[in-house]
N, C-alpha and C positions, 0 to 999 in steps of 0.2 A: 571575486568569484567569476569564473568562465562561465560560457554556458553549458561547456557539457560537465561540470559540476551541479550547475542549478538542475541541467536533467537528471543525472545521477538523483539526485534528493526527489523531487519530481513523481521518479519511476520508482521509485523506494515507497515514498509514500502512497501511493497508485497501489502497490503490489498489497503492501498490508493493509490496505483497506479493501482491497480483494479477499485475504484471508481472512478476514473477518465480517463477511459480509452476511454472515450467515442468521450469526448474530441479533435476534430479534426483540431480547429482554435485557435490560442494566439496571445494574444496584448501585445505588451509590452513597453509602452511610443511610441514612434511612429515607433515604427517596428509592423510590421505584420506577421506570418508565418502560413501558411496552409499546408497540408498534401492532395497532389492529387489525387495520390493510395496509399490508405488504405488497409493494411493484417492486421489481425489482430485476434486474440479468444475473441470473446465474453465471459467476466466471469459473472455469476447472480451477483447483488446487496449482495444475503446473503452469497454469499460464499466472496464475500471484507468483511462485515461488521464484518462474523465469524471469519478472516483471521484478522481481528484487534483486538475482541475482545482474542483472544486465547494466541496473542504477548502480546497485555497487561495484564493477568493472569502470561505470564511465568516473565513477570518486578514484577510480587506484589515480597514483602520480604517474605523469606520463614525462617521459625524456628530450629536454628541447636541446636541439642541439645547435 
């Protein structure tokens, strides 16, 4: 693995954990967990969705010649 494969995966996972940051209750089969106080940054939608698409560019194969 390169690095700009490891950042690709990186900035993928960075991104979806953006999109989901919103997120403040999980179930999980019969556990329950909540989060009481919340700190947190607020990140916009486009900067996860950019923050995904940019990782997956740097995974496309690149041409060595």
């Amino acid at each position: 693995m390169d690095i700009s494969m490891i950042m690709g995966v990186l900035l993928i996972a960075a991104g979806a954990l953006a999109l989901v940051n919103g997120a403040n209750t999980t179930e999980i089969g019969p556990l329950q967990m909540s989060i009481t106080e919340k700190e947190s940054v607020s990140v916009p939608v486009w900067a996860g969705i950019g923050t995904i698409l940019i990782g997956g560019v740097l995974l496309l194969p690149t041409r060595k010649s």
